[in-house]
PDB file as gemmi writes it, atoms N, CA and C in Angstrom:
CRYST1    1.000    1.000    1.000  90.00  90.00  90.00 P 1                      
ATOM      1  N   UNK A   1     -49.392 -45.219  12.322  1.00  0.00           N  
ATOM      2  CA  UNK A   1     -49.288 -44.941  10.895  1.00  0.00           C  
ATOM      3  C   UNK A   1     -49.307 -43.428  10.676  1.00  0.00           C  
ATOM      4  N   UNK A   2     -48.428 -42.961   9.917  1.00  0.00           N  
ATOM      5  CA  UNK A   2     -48.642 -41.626   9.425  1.00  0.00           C  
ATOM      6  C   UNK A   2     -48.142 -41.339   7.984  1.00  0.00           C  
ATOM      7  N   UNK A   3     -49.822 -41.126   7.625  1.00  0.00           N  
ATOM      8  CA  UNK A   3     -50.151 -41.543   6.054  1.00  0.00           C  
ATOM      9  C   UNK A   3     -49.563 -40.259   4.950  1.00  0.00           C  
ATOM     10  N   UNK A   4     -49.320 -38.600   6.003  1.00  0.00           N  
ATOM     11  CA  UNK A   4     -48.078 -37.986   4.747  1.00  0.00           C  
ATOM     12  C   UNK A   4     -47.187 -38.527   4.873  1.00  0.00           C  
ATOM     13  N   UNK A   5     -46.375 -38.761   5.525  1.00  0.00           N  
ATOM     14  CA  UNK A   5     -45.290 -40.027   5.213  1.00  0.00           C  
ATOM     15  C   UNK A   5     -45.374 -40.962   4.954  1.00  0.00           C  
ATOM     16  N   UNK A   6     -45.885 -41.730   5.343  1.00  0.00           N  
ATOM     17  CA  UNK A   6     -45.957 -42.964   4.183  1.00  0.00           C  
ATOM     18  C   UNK A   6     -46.300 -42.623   2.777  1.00  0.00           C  
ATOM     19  N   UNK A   7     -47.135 -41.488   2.202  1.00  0.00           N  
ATOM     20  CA  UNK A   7     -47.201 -40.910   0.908  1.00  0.00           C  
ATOM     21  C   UNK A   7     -45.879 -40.937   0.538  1.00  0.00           C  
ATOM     22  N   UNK A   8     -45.356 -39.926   1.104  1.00  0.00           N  
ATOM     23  CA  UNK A   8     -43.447 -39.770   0.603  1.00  0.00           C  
ATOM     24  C   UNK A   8     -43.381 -40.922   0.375  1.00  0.00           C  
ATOM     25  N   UNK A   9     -42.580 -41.924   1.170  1.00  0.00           N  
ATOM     26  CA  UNK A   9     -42.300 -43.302   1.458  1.00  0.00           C  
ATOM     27  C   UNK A   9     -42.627 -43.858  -0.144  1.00  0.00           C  
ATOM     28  N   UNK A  10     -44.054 -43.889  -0.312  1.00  0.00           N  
ATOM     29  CA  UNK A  10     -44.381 -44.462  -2.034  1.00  0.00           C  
ATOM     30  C   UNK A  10     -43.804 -43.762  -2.688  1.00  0.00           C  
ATOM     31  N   UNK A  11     -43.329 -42.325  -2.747  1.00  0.00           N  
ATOM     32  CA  UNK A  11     -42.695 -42.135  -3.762  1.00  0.00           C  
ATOM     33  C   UNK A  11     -41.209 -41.719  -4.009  1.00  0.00           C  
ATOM     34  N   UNK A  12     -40.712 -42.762  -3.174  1.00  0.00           N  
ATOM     35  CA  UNK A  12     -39.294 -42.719  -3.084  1.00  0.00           C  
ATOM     36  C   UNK A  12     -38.822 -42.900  -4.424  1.00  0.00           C  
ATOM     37  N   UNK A  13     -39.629 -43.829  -5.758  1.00  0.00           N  
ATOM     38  CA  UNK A  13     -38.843 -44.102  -7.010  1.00  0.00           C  
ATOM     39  C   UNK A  13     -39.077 -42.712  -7.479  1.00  0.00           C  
ATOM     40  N   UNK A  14     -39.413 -41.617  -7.235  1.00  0.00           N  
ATOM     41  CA  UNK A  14     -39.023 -40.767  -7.922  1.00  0.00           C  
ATOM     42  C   UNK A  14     -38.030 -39.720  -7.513  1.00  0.00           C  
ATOM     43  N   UNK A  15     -37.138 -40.148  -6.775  1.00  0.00           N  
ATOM     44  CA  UNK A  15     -36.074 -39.781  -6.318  1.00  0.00           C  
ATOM     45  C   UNK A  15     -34.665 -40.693  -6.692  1.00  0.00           C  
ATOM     46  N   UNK A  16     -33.844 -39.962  -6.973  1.00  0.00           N  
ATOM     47  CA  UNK A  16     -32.530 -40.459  -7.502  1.00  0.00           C  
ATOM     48  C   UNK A  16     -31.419 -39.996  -6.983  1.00  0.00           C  
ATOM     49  N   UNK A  17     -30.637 -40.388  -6.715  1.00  0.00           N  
ATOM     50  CA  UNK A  17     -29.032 -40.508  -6.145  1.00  0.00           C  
ATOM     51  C   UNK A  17     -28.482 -39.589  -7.531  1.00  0.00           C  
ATOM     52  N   UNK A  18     -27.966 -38.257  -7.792  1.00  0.00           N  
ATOM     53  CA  UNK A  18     -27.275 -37.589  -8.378  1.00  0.00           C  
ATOM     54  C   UNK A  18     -26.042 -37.870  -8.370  1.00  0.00           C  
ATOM     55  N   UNK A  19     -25.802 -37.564  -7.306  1.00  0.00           N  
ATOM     56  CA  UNK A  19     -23.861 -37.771  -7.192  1.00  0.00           C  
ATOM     57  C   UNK A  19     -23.817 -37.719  -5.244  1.00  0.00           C  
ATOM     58  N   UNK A  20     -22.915 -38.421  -5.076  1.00  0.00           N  
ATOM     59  CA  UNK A  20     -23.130 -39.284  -3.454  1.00  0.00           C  
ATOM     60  C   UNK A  20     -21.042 -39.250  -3.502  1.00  0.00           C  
ATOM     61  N   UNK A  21     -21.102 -38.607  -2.382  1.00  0.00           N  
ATOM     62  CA  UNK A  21     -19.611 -38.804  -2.027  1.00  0.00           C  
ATOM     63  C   UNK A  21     -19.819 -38.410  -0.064  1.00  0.00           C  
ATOM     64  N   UNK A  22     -18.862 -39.224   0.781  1.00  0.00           N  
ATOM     65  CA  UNK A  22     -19.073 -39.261   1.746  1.00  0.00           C  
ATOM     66  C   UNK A  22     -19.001 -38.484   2.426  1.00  0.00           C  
ATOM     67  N   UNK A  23     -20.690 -37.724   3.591  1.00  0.00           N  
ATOM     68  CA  UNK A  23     -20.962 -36.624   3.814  1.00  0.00           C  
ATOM     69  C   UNK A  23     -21.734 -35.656   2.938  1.00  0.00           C  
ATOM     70  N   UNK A  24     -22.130 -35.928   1.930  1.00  0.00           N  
ATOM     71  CA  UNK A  24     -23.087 -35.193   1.032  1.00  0.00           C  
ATOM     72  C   UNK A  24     -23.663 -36.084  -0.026  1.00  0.00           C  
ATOM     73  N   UNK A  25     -24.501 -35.994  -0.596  1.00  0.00           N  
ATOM     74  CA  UNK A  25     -25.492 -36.610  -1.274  1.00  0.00           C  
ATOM     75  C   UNK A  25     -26.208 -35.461  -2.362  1.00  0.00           C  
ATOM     76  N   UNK A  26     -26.154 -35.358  -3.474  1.00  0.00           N  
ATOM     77  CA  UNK A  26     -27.631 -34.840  -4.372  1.00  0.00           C  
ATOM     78  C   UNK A  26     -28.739 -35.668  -4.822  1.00  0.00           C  
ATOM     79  N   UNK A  27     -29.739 -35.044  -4.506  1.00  0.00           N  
ATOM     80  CA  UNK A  27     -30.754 -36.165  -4.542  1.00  0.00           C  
ATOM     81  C   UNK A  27     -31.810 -35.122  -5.701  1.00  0.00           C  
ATOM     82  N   UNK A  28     -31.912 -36.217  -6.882  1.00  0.00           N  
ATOM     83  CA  UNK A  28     -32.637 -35.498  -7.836  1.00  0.00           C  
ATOM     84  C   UNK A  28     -33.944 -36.240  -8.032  1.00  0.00           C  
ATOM     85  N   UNK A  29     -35.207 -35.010  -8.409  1.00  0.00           N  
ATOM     86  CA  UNK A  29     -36.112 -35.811  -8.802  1.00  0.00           C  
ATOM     87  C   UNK A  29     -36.304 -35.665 -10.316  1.00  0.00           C  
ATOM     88  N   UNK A  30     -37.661 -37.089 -10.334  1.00  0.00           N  
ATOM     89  CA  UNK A  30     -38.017 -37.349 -11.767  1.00  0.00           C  
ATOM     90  C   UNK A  30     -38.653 -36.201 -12.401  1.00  0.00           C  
ATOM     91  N   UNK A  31     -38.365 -35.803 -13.849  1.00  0.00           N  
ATOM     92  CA  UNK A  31     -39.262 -35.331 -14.787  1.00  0.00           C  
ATOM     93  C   UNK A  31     -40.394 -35.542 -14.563  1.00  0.00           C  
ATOM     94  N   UNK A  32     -41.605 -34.640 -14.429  1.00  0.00           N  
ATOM     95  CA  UNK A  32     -42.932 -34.683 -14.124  1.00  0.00           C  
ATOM     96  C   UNK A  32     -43.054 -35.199 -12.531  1.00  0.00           C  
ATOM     97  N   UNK A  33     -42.172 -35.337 -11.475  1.00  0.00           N  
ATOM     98  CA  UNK A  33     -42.385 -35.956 -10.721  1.00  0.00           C  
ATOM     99  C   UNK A  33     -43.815 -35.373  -9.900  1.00  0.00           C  
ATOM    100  N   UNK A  34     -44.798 -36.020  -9.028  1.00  0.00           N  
ATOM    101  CA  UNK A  34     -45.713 -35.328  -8.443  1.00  0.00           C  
ATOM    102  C   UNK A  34     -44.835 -34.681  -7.035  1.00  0.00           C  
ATOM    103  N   UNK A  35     -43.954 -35.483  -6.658  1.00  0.00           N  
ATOM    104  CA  UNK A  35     -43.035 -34.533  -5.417  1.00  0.00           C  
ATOM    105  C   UNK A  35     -42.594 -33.597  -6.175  1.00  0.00           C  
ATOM    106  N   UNK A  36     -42.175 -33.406  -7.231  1.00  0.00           N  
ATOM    107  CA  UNK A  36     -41.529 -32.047  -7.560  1.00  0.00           C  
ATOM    108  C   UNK A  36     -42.978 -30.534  -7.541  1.00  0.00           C  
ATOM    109  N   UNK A  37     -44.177 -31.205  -7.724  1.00  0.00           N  
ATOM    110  CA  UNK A  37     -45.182 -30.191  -7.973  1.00  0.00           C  
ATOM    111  C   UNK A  37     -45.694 -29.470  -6.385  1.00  0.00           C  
ATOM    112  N   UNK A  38     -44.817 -30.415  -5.113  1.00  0.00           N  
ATOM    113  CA  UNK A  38     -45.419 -29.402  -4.426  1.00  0.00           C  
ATOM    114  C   UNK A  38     -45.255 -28.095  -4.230  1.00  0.00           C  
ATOM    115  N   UNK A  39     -46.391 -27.454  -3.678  1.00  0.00           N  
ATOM    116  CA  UNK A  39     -46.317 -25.953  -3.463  1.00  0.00           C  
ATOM    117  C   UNK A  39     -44.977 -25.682  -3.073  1.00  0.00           C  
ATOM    118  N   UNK A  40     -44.459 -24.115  -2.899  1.00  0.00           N  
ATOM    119  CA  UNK A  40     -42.820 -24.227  -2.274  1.00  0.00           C  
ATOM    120  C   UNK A  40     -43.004 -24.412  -0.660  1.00  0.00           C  
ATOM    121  N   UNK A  41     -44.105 -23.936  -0.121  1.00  0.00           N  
ATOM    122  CA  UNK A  41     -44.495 -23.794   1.237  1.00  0.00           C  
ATOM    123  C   UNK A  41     -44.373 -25.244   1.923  1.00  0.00           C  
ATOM    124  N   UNK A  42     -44.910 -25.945   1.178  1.00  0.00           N  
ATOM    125  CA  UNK A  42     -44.911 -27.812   1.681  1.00  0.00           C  
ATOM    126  C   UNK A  42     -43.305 -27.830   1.381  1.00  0.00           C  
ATOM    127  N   UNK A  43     -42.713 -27.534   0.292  1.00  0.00           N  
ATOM    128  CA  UNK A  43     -40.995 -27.684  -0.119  1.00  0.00           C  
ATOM    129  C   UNK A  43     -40.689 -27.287   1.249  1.00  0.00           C  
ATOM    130  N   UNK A  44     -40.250 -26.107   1.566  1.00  0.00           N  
ATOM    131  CA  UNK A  44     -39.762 -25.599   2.577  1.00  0.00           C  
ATOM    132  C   UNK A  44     -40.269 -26.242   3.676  1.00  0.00           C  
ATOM    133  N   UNK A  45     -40.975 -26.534   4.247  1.00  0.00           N  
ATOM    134  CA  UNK A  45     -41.126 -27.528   5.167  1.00  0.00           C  
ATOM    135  C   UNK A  45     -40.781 -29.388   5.560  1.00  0.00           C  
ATOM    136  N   UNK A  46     -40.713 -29.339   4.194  1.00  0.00           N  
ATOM    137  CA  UNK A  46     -39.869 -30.753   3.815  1.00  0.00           C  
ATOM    138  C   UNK A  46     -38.680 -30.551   3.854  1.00  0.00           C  
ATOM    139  N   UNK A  47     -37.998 -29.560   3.643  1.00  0.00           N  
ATOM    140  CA  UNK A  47     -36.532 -29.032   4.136  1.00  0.00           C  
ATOM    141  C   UNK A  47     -36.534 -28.337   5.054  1.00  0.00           C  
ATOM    142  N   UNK A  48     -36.923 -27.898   5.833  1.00  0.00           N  
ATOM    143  CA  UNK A  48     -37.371 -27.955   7.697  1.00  0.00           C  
ATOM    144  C   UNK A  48     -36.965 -29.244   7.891  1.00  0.00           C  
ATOM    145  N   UNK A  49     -38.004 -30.388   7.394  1.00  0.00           N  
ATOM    146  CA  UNK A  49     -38.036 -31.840   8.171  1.00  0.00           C  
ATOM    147  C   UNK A  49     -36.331 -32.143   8.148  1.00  0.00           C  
ATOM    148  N   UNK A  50     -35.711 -31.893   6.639  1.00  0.00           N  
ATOM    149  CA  UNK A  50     -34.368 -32.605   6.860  1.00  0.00           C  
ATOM    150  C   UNK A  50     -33.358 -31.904   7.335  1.00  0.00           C  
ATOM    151  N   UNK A  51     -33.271 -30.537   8.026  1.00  0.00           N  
ATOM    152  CA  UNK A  51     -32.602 -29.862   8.573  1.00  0.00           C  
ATOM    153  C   UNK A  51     -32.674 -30.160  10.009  1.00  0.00           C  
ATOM    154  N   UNK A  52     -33.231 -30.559  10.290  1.00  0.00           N  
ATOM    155  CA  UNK A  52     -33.531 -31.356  11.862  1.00  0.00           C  
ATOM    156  C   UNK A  52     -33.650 -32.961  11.941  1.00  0.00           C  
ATOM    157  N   UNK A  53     -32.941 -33.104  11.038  1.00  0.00           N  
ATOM    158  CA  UNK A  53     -32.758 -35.034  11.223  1.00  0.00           C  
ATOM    159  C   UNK A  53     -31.309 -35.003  11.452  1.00  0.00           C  
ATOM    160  N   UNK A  54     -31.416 -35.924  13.123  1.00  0.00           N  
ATOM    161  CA  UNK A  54     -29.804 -35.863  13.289  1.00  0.00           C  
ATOM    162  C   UNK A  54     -28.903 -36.645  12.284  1.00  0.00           C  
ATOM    163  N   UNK A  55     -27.949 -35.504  12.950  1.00  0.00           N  
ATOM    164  CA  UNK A  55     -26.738 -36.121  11.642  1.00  0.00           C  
ATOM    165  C   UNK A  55     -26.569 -35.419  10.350  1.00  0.00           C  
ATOM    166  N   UNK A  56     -27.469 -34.759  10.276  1.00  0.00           N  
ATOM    167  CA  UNK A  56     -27.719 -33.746   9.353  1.00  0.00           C  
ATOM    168  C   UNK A  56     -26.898 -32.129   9.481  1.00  0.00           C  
ATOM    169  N   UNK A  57     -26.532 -31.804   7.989  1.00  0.00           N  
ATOM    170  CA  UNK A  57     -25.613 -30.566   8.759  1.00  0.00           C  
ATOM    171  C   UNK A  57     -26.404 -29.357   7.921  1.00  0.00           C  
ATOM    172  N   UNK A  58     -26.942 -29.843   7.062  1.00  0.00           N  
ATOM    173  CA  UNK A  58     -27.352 -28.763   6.233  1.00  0.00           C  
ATOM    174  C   UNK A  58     -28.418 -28.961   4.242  1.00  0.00           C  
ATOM    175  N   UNK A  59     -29.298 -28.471   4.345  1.00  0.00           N  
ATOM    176  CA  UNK A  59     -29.840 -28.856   3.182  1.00  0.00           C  
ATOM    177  C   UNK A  59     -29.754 -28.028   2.374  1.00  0.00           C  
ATOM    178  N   UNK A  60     -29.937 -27.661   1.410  1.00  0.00           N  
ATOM    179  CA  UNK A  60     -29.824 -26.611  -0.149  1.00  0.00           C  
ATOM    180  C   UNK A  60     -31.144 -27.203  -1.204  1.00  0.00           C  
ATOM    181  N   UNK A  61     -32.086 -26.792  -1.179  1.00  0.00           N  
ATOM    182  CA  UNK A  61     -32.757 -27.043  -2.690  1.00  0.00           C  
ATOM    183  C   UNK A  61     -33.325 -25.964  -3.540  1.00  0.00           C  
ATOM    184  N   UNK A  62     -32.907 -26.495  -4.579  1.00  0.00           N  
ATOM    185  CA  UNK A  62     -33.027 -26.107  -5.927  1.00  0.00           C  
ATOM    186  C   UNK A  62     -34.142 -25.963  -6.532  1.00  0.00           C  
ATOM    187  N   UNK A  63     -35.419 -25.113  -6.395  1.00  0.00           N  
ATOM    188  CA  UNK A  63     -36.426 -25.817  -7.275  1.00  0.00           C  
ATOM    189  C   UNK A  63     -36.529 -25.611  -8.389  1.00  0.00           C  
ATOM    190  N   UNK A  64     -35.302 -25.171  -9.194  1.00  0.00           N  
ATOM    191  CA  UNK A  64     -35.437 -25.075 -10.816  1.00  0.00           C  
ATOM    192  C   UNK A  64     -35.055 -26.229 -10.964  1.00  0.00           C  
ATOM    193  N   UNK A  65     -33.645 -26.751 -10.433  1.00  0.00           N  
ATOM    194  CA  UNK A  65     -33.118 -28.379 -10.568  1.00  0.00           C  
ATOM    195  C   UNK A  65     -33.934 -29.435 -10.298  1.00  0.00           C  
ATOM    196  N   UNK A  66     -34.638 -29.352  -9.512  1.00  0.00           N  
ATOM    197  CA  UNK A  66     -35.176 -30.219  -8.907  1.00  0.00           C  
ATOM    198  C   UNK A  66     -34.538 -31.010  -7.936  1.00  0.00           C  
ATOM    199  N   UNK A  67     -33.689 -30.260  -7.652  1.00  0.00           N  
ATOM    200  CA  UNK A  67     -32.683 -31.075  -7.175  1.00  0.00           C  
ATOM    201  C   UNK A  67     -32.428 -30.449  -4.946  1.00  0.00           C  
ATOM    202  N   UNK A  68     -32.085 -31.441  -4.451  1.00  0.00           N  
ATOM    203  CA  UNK A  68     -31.584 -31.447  -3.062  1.00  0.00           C  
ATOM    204  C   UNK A  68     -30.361 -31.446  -2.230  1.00  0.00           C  
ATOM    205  N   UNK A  69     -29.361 -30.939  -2.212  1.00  0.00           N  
ATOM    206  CA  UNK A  69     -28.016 -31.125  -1.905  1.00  0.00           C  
ATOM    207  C   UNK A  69     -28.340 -31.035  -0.174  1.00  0.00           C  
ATOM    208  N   UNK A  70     -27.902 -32.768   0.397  1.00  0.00           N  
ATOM    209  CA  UNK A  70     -27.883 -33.213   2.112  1.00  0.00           C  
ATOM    210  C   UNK A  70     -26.747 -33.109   2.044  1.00  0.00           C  
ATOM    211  N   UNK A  71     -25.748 -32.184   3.314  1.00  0.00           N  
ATOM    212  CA  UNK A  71     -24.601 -32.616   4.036  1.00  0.00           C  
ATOM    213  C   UNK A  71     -24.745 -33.123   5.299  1.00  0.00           C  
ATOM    214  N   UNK A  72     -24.163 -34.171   5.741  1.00  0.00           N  
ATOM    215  CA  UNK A  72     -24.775 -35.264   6.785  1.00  0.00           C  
ATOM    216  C   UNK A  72     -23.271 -35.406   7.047  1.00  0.00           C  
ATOM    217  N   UNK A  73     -23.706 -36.114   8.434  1.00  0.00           N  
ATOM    218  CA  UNK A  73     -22.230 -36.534   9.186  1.00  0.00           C  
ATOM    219  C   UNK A  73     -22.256 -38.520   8.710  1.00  0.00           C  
ATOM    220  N   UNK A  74     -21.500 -39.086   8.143  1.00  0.00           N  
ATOM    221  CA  UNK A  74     -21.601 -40.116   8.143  1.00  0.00           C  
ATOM    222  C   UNK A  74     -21.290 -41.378   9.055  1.00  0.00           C  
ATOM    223  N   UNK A  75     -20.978 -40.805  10.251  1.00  0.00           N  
ATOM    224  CA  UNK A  75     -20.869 -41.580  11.592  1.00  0.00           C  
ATOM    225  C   UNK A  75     -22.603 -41.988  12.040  1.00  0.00           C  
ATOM    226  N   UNK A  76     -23.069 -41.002  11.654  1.00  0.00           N  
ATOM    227  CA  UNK A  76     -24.345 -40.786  12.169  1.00  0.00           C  
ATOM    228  C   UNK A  76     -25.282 -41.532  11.295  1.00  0.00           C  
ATOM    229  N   UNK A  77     -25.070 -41.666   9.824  1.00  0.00           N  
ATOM    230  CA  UNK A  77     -25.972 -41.822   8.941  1.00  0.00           C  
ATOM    231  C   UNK A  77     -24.806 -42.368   7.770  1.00  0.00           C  
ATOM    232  N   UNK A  78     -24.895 -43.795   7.855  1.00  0.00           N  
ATOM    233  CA  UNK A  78     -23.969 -44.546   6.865  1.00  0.00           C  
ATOM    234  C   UNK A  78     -24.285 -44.140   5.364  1.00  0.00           C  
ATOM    235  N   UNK A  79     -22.909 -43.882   5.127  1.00  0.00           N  
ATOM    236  CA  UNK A  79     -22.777 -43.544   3.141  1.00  0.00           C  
ATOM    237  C   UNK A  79     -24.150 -44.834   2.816  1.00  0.00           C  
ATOM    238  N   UNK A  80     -24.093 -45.939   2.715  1.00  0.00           N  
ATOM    239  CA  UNK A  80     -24.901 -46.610   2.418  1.00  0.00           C  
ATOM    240  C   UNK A  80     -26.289 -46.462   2.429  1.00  0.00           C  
ATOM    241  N   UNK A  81     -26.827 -45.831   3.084  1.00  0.00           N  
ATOM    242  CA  UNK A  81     -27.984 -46.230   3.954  1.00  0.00           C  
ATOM    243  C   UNK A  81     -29.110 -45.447   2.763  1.00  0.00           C  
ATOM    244  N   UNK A  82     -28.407 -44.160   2.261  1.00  0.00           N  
ATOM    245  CA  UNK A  82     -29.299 -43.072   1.551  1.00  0.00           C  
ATOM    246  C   UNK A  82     -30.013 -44.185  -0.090  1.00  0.00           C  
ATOM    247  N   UNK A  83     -28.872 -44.738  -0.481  1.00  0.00           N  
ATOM    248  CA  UNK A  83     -29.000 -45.505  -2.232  1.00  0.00           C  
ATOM    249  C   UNK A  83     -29.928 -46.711  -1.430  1.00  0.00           C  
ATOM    250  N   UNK A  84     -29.756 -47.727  -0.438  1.00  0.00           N  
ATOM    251  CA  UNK A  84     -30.255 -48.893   0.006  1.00  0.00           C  
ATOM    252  C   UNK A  84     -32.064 -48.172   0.543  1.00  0.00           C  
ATOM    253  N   UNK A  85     -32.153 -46.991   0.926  1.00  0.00           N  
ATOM    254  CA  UNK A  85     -33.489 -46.811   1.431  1.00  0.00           C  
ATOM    255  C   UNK A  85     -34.056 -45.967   0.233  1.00  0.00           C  
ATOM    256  N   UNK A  86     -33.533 -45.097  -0.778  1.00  0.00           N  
ATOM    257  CA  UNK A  86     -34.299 -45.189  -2.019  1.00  0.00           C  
ATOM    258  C   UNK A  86     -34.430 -45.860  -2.684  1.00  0.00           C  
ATOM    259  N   UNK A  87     -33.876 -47.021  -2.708  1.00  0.00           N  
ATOM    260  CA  UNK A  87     -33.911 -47.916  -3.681  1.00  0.00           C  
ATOM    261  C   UNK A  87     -34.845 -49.050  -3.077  1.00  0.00           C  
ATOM    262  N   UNK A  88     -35.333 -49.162  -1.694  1.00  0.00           N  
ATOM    263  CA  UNK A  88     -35.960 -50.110  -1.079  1.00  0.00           C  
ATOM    264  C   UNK A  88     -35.851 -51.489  -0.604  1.00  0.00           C  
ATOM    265  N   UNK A  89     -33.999 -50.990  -0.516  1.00  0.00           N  
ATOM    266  CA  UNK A  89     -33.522 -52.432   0.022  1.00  0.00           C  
ATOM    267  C   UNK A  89     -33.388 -52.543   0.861  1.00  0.00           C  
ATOM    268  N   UNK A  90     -33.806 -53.658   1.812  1.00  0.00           N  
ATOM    269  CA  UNK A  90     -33.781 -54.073   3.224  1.00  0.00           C  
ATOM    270  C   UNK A  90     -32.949 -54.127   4.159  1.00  0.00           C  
ATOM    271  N   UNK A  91     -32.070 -53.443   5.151  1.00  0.00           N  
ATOM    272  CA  UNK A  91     -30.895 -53.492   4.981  1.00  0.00           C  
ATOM    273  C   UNK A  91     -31.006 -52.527   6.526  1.00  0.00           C  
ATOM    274  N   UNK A  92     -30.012 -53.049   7.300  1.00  0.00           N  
ATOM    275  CA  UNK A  92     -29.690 -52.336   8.635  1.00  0.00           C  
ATOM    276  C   UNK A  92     -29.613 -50.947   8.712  1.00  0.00           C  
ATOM    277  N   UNK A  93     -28.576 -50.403   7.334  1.00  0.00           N  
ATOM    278  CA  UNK A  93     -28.383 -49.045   7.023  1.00  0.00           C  
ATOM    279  C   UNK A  93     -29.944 -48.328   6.691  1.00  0.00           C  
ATOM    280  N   UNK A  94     -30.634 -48.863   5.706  1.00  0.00           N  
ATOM    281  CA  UNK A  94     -31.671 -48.647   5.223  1.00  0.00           C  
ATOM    282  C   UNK A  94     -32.905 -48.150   6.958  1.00  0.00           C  
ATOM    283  N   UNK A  95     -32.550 -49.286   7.174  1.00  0.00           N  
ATOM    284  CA  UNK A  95     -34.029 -49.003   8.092  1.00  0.00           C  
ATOM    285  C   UNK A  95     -33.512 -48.129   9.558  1.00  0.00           C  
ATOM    286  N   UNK A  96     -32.443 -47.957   9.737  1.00  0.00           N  
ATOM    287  CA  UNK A  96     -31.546 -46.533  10.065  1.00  0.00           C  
ATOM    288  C   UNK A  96     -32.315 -45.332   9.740  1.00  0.00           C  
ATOM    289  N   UNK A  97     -32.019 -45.348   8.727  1.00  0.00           N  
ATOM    290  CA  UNK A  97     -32.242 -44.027   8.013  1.00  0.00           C  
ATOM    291  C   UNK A  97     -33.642 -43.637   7.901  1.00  0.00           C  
ATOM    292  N   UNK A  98     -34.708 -44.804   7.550  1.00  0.00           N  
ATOM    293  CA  UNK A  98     -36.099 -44.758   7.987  1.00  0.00           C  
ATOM    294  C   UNK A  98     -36.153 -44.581   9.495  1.00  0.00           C  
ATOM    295  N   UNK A  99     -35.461 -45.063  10.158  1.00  0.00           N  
ATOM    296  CA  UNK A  99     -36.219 -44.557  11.689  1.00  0.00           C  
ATOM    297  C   UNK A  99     -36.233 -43.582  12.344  1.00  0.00           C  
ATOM    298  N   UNK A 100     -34.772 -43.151  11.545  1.00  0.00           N  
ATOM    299  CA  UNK A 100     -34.282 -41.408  11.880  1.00  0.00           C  
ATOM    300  C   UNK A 100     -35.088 -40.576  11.191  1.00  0.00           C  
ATOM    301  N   UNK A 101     -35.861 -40.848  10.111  1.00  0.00           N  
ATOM    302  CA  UNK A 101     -36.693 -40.203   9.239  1.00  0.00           C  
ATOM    303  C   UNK A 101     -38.052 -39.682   9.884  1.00  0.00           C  
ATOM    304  N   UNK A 102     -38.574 -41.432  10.302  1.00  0.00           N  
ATOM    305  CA  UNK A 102     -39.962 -41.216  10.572  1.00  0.00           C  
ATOM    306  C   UNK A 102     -39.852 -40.576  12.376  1.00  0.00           C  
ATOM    307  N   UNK A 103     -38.705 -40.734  13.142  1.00  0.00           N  
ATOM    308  CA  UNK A 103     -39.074 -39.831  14.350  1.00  0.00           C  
ATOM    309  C   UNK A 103     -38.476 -38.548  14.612  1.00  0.00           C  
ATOM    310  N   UNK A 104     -37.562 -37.878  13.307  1.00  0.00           N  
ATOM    311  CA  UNK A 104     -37.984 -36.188  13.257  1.00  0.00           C  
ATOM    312  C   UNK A 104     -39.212 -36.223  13.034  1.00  0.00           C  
ATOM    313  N   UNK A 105     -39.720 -36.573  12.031  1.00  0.00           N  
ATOM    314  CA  UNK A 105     -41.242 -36.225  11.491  1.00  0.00           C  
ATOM    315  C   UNK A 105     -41.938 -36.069  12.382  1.00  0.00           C  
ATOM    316  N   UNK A 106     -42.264 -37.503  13.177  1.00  0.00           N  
ATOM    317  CA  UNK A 106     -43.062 -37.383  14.421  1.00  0.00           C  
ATOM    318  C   UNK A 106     -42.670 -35.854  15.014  1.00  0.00           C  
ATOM    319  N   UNK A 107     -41.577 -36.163  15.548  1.00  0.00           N  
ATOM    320  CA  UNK A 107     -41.388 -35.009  16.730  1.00  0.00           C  
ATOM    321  C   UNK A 107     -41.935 -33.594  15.994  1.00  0.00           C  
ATOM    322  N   UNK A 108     -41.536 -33.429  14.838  1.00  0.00           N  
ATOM    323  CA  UNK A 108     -41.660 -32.227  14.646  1.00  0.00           C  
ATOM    324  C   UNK A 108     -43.254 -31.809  13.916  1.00  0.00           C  
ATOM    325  N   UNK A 109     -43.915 -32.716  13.701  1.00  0.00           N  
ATOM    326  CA  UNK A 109     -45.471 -32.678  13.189  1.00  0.00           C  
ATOM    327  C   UNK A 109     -46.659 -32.786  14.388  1.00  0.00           C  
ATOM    328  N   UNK A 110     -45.624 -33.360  15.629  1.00  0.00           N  
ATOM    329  CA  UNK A 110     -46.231 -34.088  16.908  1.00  0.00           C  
ATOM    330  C   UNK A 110     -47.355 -35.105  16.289  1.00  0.00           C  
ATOM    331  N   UNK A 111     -46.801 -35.820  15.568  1.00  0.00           N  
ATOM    332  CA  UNK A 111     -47.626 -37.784  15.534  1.00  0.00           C  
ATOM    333  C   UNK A 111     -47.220 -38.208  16.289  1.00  0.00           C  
ATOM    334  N   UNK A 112     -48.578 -38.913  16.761  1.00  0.00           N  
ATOM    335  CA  UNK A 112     -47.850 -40.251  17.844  1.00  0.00           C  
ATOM    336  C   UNK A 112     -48.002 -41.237  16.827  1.00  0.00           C  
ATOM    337  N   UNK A 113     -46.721 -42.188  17.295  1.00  0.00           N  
ATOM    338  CA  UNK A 113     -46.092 -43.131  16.822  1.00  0.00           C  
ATOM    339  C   UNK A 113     -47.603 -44.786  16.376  1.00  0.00           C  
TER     340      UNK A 113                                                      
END                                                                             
């Protein structure tokens, strides 16, 4: 178990699909969100985490927008997979994308599994 991630993980509903075309994604958060209040230091390290998830080509965030612009290779990481695992649907793509998630994290926090 690794309980800052799984924190994230709960608060996937405050994350939203902006605009999604294949190979990039904006991912916006909620008004008042508590992910939007972290420090920038935790930010920047949360964009560390997704700059090193394969398949990944490049991140951009915004913290006036609130917003996240992922360019991803979609061989690697199905168009699908991003809307089906924020949204918490069960789904091959979905739990893809969670596994690629939770073992950058590992690797790069050094959790064991």
């Amino acid at each position: 178990m690794m309980p800052v991630f799984d924190d994230l993980l709960e608060r996937l509903d405050e994350v939203r699909v902006a605009h999604h075309i294949r190979g990039r994604i904006r991912l916006k958060l909620a008004t008042g969100s508590a992910v939007a209040e972290l420090p920038k230091d935790r930010a920047r390290r949360f964009q560390a985490v997704l700059d090193s998830i394969p398949g990944v080509h490049g991140v951009r965030v915004n913290f006036l927008a609130r917003s996240c612009i992922v360019d991803y290779d979609p061989a690697v990481i199905p168009f699908e997979a991003w809307s089906e695992f924020l949204c918490g649907v069960e789904s091959p793509a979905a739990a893809l994308l969670e596994r690629i998630l939770r073992d950058t994290y590992r690797e790069i926090m050094n959790v064991e599994p």
